[in-house]
C-alpha positions as a Python dict, from the first residue, in 0.01 Angstrom:
ca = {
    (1, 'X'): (0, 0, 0),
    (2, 'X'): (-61, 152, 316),
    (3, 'X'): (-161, 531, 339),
    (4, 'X'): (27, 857, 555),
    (5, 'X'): (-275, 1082, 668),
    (6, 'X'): (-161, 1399, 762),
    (7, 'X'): (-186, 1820, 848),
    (8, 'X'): (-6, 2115, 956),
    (9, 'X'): (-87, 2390, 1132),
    (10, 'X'): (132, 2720, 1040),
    (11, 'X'): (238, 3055, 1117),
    (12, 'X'): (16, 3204, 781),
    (13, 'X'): (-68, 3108, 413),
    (14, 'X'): (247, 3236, 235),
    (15, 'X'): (460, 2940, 139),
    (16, 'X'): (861, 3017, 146),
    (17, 'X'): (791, 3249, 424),
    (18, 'X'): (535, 3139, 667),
    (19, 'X'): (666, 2785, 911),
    (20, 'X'): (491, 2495, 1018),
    (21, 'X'): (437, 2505, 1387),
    (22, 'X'): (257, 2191, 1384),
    (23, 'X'): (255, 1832, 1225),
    (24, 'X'): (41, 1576, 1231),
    (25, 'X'): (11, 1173, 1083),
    (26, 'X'): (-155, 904, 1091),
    (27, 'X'): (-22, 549, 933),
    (28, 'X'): (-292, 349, 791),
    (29, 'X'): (-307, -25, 645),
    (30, 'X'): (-487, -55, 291),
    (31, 'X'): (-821, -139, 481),
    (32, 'X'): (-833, 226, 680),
    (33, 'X'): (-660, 38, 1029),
    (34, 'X'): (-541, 289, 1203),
    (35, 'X'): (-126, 130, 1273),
    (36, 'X'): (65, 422, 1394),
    (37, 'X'): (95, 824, 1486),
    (38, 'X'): (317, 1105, 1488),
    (39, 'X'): (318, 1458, 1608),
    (40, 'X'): (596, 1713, 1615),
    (41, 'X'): (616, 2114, 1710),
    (42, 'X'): (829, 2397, 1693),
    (43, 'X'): (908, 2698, 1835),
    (44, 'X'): (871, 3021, 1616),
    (45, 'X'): (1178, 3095, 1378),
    (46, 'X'): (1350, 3452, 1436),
    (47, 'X'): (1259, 3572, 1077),
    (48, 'X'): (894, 3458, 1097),
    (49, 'X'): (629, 3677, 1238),
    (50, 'X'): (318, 3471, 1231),
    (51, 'X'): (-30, 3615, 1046),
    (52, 'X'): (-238, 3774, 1354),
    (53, 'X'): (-583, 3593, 1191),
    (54, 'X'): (-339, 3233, 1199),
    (55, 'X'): (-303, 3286, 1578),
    (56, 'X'): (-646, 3382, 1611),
    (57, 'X'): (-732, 3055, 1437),
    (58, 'X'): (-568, 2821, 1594),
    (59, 'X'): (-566, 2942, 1924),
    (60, 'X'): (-173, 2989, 1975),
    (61, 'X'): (-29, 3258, 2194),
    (62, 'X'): (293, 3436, 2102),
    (63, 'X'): (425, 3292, 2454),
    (64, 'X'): (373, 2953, 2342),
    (65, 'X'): (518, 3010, 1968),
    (66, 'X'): (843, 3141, 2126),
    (67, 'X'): (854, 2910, 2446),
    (68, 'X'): (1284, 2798, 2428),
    (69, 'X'): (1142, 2451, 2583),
    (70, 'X'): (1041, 2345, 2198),
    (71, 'X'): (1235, 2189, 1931),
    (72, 'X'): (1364, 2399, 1681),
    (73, 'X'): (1261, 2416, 1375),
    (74, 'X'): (1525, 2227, 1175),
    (75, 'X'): (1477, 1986, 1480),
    (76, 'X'): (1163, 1956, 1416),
    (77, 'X'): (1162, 1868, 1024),
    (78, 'X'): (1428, 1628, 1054),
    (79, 'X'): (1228, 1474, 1293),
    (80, 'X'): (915, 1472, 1051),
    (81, 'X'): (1135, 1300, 759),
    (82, 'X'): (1285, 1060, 967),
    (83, 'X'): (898, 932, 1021),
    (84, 'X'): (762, 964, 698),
    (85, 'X'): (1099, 799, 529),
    (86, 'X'): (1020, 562, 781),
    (87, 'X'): (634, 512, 680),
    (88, 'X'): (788, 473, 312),
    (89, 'X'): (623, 359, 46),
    (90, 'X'): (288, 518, 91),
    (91, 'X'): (-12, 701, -15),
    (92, 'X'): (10, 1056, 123),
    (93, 'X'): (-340, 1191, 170),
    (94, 'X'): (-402, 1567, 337),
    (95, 'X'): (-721, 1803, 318),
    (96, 'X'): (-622, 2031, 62),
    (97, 'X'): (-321, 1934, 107),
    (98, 'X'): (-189, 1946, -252),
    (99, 'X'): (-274, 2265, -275),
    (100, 'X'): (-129, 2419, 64),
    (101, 'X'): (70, 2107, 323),
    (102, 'X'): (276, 1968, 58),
    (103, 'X'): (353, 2306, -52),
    (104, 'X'): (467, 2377, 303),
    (105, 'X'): (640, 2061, 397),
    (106, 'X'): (854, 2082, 40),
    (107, 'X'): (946, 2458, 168),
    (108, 'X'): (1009, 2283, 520),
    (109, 'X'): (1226, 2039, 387),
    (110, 'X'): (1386, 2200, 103),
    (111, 'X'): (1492, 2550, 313),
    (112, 'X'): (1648, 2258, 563),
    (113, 'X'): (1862, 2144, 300),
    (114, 'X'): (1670, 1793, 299),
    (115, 'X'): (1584, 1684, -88),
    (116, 'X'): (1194, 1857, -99),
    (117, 'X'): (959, 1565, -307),
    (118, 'X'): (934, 1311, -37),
    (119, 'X'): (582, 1249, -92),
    (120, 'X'): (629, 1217, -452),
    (121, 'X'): (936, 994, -405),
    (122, 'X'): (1094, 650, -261),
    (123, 'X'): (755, 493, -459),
    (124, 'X'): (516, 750, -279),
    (125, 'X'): (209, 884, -396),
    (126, 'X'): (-16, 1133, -269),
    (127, 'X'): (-393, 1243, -336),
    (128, 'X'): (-655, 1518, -157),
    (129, 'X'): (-900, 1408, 66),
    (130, 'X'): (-1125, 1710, -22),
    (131, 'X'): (-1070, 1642, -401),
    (132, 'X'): (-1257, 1294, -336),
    (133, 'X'): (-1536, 1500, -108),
    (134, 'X'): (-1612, 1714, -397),
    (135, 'X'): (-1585, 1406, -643),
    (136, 'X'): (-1825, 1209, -388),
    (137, 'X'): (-2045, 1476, -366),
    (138, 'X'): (-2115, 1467, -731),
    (139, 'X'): (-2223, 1087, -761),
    (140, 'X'): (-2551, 946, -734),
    (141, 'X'): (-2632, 877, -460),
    (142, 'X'): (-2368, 1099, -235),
    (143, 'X'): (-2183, 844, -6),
    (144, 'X'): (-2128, 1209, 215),
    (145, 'X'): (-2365, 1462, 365),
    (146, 'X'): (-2234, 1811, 186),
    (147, 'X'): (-2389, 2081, 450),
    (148, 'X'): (-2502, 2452, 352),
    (149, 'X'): (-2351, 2752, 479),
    (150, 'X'): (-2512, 3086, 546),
    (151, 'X'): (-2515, 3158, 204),
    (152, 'X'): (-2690, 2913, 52),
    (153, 'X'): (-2383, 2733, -57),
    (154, 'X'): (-2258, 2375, -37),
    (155, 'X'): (-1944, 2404, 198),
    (156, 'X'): (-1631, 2135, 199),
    (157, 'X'): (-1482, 2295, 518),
    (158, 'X'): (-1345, 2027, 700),
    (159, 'X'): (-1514, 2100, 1038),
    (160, 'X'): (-1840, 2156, 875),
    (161, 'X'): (-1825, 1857, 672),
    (162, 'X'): (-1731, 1648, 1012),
    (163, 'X'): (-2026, 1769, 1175),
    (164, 'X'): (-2260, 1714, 891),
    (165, 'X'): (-2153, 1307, 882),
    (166, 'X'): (-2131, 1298, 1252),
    (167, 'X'): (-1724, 1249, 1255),
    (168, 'X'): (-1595, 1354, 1561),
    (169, 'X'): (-1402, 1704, 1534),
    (170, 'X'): (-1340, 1791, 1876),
    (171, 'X'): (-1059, 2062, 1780),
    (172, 'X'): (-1047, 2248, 1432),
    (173, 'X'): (-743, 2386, 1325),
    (174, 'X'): (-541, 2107, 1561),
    (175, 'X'): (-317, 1892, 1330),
    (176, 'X'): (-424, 1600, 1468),
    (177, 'X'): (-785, 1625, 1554),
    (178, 'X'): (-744, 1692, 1171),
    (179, 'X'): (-609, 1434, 1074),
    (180, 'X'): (-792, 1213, 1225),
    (181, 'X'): (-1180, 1400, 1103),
    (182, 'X'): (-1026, 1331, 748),
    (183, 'X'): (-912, 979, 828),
    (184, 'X'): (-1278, 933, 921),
    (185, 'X'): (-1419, 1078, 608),
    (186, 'X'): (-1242, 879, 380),
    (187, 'X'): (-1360, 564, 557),
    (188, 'X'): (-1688, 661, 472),
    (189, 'X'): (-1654, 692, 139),
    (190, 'X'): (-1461, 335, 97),
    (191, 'X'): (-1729, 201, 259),
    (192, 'X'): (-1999, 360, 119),
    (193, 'X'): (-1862, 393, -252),
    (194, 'X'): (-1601, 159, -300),
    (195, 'X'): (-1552, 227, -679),
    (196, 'X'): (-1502, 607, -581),
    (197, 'X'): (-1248, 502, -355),
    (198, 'X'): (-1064, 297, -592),
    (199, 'X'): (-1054, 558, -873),
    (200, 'X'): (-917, 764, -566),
    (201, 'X'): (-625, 512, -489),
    (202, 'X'): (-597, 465, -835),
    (203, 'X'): (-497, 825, -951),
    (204, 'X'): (-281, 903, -699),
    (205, 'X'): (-43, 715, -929),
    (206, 'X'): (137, 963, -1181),
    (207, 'X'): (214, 653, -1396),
    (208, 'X'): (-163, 562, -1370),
    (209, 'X'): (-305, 876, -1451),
    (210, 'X'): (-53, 942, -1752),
    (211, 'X'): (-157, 606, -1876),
    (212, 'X'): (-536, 688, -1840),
    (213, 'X'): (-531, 989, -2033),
    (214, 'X'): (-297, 878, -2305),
    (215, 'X'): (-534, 534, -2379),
    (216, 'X'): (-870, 708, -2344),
    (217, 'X'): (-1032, 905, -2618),
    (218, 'X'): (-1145, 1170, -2386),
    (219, 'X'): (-1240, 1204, -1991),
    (220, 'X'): (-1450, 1456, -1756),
    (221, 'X'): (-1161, 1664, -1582),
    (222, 'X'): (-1316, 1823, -1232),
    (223, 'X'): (-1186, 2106, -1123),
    (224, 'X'): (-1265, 2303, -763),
    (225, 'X'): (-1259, 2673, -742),
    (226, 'X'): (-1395, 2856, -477),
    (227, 'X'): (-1554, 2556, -303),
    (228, 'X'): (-1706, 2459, -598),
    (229, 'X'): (-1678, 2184, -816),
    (230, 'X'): (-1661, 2264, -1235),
    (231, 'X'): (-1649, 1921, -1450),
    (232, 'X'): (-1581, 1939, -1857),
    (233, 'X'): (-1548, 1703, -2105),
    (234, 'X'): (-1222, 1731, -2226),
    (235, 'X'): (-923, 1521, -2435),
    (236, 'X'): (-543, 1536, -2371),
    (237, 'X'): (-374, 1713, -2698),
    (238, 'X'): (-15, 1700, -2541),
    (239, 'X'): (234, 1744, -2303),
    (240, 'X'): (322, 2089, -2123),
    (241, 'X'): (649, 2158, -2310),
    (242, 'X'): (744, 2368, -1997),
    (243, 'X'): (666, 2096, -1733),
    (244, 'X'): (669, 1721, -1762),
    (245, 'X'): (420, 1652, -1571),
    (246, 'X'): (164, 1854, -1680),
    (247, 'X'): (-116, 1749, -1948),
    (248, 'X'): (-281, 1998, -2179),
    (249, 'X'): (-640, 1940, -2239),
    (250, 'X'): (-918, 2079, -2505),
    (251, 'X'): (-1259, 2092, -2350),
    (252, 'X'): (-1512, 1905, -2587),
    (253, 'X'): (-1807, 2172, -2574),
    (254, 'X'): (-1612, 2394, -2793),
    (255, 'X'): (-1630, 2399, -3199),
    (256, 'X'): (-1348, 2218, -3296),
    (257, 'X'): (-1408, 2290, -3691),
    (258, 'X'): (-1414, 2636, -3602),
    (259, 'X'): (-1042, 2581, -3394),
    (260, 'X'): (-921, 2385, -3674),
    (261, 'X'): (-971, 2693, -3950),
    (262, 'X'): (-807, 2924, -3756),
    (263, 'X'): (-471, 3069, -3837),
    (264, 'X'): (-193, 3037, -3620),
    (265, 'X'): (-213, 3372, -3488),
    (266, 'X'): (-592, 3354, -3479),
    (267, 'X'): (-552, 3059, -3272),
    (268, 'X'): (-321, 3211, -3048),
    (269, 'X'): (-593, 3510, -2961),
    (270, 'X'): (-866, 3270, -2915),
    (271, 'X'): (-637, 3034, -2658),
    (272, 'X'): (-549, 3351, -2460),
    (273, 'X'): (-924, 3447, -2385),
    (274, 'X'): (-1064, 3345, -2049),
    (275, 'X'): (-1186, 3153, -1975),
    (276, 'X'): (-941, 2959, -2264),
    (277, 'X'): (-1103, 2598, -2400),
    (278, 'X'): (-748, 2458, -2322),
    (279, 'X'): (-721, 2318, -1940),
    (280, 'X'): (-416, 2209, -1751),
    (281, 'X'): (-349, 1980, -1484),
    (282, 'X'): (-19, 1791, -1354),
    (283, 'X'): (-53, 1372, -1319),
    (284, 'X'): (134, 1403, -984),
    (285, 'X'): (-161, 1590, -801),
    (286, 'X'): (-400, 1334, -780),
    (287, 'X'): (-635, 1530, -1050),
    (288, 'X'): (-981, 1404, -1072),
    (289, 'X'): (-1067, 1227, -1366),
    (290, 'X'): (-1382, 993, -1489),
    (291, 'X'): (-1427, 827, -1787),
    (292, 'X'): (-1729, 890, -1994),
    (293, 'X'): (-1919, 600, -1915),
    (294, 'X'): (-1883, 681, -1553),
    (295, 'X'): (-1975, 1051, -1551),
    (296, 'X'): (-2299, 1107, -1449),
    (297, 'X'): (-2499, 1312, -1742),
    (298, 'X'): (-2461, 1664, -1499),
    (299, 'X'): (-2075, 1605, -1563),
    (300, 'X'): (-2133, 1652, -1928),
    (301, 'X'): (-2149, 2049, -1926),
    (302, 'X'): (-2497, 1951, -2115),
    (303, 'X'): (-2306, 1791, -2441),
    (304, 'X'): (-2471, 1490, -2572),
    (305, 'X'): (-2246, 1180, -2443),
    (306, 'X'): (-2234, 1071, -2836),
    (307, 'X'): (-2138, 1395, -2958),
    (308, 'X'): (-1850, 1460, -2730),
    (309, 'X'): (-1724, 1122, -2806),
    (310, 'X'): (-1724, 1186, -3175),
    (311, 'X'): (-1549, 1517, -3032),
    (312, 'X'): (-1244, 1385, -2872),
    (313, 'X'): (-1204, 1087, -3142),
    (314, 'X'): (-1159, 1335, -3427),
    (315, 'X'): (-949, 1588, -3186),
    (316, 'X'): (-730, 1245, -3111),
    (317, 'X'): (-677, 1171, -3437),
    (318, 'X'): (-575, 1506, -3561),
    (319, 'X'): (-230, 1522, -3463),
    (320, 'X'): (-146, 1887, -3681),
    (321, 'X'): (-441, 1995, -3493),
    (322, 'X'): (-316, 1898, -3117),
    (323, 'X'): (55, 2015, -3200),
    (324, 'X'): (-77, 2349, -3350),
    (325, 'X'): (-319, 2429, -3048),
    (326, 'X'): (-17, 2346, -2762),
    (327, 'X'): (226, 2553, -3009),
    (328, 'X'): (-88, 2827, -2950),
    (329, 'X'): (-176, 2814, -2642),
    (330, 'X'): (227, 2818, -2481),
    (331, 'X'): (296, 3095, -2721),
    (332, 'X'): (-9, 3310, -2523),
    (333, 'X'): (119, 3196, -2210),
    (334, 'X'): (303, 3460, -1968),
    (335, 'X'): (612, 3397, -1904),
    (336, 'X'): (742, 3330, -1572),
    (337, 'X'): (955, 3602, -1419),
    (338, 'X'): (1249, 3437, -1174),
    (339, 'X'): (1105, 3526, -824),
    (340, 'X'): (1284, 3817, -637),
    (341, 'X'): (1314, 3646, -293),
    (342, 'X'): (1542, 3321, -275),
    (343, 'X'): (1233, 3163, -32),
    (344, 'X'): (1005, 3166, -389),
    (345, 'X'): (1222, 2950, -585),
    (346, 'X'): (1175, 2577, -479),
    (347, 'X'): (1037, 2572, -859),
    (348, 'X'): (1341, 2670, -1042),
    (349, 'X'): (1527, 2411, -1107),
    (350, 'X'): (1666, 2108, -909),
    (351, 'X'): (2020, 2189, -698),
    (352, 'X'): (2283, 1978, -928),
    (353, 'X'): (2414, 1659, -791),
    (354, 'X'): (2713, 1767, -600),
    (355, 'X'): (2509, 1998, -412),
    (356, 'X'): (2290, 1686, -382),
    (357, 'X'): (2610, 1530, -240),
    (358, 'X'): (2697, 1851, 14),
    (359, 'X'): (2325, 1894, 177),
    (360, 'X'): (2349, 1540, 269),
    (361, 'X'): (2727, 1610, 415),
    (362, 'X'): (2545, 1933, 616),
    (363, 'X'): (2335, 1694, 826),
    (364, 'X'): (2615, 1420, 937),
    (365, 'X'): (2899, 1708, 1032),
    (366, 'X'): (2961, 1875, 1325),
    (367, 'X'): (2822, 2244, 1369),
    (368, 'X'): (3198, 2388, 1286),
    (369, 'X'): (3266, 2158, 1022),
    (370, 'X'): (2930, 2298, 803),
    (371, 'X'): (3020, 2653, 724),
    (372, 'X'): (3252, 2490, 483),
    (373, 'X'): (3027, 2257, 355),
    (374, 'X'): (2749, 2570, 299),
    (375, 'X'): (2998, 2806, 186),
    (376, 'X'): (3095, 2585, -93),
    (377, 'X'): (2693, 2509, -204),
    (378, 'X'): (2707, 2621, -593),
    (379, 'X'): (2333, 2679, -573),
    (380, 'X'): (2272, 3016, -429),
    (381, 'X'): (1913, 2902, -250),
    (382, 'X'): (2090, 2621, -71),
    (383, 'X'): (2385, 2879, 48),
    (384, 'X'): (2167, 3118, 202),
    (385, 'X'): (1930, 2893, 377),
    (386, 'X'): (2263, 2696, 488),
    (387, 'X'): (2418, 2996, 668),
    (388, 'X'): (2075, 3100, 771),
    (389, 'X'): (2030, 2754, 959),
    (390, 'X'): (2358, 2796, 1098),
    (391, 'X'): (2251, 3125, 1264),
    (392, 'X'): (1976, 2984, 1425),
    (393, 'X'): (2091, 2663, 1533),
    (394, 'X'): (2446, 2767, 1603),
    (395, 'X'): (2553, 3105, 1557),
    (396, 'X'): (2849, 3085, 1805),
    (397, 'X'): (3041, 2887, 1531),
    (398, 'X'): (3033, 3107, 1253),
    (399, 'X'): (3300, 3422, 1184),
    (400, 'X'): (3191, 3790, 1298),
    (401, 'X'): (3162, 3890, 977),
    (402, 'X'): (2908, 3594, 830),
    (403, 'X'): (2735, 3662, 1134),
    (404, 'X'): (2667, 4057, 1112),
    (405, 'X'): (2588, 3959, 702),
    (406, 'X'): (2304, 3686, 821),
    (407, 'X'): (2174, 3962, 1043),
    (408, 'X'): (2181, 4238, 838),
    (409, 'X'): (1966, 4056, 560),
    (410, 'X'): (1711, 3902, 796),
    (411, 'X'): (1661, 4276, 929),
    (412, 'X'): (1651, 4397, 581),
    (413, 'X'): (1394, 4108, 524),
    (414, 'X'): (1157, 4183, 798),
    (415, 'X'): (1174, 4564, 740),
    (416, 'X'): (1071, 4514, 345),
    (417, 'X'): (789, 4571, 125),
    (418, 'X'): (624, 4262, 198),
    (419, 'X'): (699, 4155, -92),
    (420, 'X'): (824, 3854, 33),
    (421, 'X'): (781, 3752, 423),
    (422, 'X'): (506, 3955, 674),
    (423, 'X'): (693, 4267, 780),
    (424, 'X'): (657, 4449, 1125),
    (425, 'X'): (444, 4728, 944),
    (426, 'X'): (230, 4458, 789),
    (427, 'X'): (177, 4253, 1128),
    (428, 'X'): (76, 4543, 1313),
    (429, 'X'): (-136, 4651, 1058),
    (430, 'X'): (-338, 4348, 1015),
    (431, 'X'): (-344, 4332, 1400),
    (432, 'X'): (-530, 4643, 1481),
    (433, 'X'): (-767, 4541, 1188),
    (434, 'X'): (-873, 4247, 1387),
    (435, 'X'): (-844, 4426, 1734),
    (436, 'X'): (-1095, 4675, 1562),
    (437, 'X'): (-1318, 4380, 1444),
    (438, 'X'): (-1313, 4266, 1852),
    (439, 'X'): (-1178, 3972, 1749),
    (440, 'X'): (-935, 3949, 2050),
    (441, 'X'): (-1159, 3744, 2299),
    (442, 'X'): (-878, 3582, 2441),
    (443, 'X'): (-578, 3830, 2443),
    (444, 'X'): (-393, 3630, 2188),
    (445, 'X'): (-384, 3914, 1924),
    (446, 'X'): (-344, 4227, 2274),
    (447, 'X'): (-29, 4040, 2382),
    (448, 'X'): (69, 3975, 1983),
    (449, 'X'): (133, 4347, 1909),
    (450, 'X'): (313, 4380, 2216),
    (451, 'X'): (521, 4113, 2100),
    (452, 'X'): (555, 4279, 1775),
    (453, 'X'): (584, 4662, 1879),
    (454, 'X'): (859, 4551, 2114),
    (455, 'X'): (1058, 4350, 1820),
    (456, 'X'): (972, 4662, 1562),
    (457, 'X'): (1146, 4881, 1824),
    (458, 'X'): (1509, 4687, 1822),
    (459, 'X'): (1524, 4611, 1495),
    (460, 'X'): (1463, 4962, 1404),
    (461, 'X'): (1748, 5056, 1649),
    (462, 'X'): (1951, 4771, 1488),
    (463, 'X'): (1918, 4864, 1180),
    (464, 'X'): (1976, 5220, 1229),
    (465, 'X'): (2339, 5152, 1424),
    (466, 'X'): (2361, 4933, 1033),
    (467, 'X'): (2351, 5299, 890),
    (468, 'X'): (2564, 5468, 1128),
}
């Protein structure tokens, strides 16, 4: 199977509210041959205001975010799924990009009205490059130089770990000079550490991984916090009730005589401590898993490999004991409260099929034709962002009424308690932090507040002719 490197660079860290501004890939053969690239921008969305410290980062003036010359944004993601269906099946592979560029293409694609789980669908897979730089950095001998920081501290920082291996990073924080650093990383490990790599490839397969945890007594689950790697010994009691794809795990270095004489509601109490001896992970995120006689002794959590063998066989073969301690351990578990913005619920449930049916309409119609087709979306996340697209892509089209509605929320939205999206009083805030801090060598962040005292100032006379 062939593998989709790739990055984004965006307006901020807040997924469902910040944009991608820019995307990066690389198409690779099985072997690491580089085949193909694509790169697509945007232009800044009207109900975005970028993160002053994401400007500073990647070097982007307002002037450039807001130049009418790029593709919109809804251009811009079509134009990114049209590739990647394209590049179809393959391994997707990012730099932490489970944790933060899927995140932000499924927002992309899903407030586009475009199904969101491409990477995890049409026979894809996906895994994180810096989840195998932590795993390599763990075997004997490393296959990868992990540098120090200031601190004292091992850093996986992509820039720092290209320089350490001598990978050539000529420009952090650009999509592509990204993607192709990690591109170059992971060809060190499969040539360095081939069995790494193939545990790698291997566990980017949800079927794979379920399998693996289901047929093995018990497994070293590594997980990264902070930079840091933490492995335990562990064995898979169940299934999340709440989530199909997630696997509920007991680490081996606790007493599990003690956990078995507990009462129910002692149980409970015990499972709701932190740190709790139950661990989670979802087979779909490329988790990090090595058998026992593959973990190095360090990996152990200093257990004895026969003891925590023993461990998981008798945890196994208890199967009161497993269904009791998920029972426990869901019972202790907050509850999710629905999100109050529309922008935080990609998680909450699928849209049914005929608004499958309708999103797919959207994209072949002509601009007049969609209001009806939005207008008659049953799912209320799909209507909004719908007649929000229509605003900003063609705004002519739709009634006075619809119009002045769109408008009044996106004000409403951007004049909030940031809550949900960066609001004026927010921006500006954080901007005179980092004006404070001198961190304006360029003008980027000077001509920023500008930008965002001048926008402050008419929607705060729009909103007040609202009142009137």
């Amino acid at each position: 199977m062939s593998f989709v490197f790739f990055d984004t660079e965006t307006t901020g860290l807040k997924r469902g509210f910040d944009q991608i501004l820019h995307f990066a890939a690389v198409r690779t053969d099985a072997s690491l041959n580089e085949v193909a690239r694509f790169e697509a921008r945007s232009r800044l969305q009207p109900h975005v205001l970028p993160h002053p410290s994401a400007l500073r980062t990647n070097g982007l003036p307002i002037e450039r975010l807001t130049d009418s010359s790029l593709p919109s944004h809804y251009a811009m993601v079509g134009d990114i799924r049209r590739t990647l269906m394209s590049w179809s099946p393959a391994i997707f592979v990012g730099f932490n990009s489970i944790r933060f560029d899927e995140e932000m293409l499924r927002h992309a694609l899903f407030q586009c009205l475009y199904p969101a789980y491409l990477t995890s669908s049409h026979r894809n897979c996906r895994a994180d490059a810096l989840s195998l730089v932590m795993a390599a950095d763990a075997v004997s001998p490393a296959p990868l130089v992990v540098p120090i920081n200031d601190e004292g501290r091992r850093t996986f920082r992509l820039q720092h770990l290209a320089a350490a291996n001598d990978v050539s990073h000529a420009r952090a924080h650009d999509a592509m000079s990204d993607v192709l650093a990690t591109v170059e990383l992971c060809r060190l490990v499969y040539q360095r550490s081939p069995e790494l790599w193939q545990r790698f490839v291997r566990f980017s397969n949800k079927a794979t991984v379920a399998d693996f945890v289901d047929a093995e007594d018990g497994f070293v689950l590594t997980e990264f916090f902070g930079e840091q790697a933490y492995h335990a010994p562990v064995v898979c009691i169940g299934v999340d009730p709440d989530q199909a794809n997630g696997r509920l795990c007991l680490s081996l270095n606790h007493d599990v005589g003690q956990l078995a004489g507990m009462s129910d509601v002692e149980l409970q109490a015990h499972l709701a401590q932190k740190p709790s001896p139950i661990r989670h992970f979802r087979i779909n995120a490329a988790p990090t898993l090595t058998a026992f006689f593959d973990a190095p002794e360090h990996m152990l959590d200093g257990g004895s490999i026969g003891q925590i063998e023993d461990q998981a066989r008798r945890v196994k073969a208890d199967a009161d004991l497993c269904t009791r301690l998920v029972a426990a351990y869901i019972a202790a578990r907050d509850p999710y409260p629905l999100p109050p913005h529309l922008e935080d619920r990609i998680y909450n449930g699928f849209p049914g099929p005929d608004d499958e049916g309708r999103a797919s309409a959207f994209h072949q119609a002509s601009w007049p034709d969609r209001l009806a087709i939005v207008q008659s979306f049953e799912d209320e996340r799909l209507k909004w962002f719908g007649l929000r697209l229509m605003y900003f892509e063609a705004r002519a089209v739709l009634p006075v009424m619809v119009r002045a509605e769109i408008e009044r929320r996106l004000a409403d939205q951007l004049a909030g308690d940031g809550s949900g999206c960066l609001t004026y009083e927010l921006a500006l805030a954080e901007t005179d932090k980092l004006l404070g801090e001198g961190a304006d060598h360029d003008g980027i962040l000077s001509r920023y507040r500008i930008y965002l005292q001048d926008r402050s100032a008419r929607a705060a006379a729009f909103r007040a002719q609202m009142v009137v």
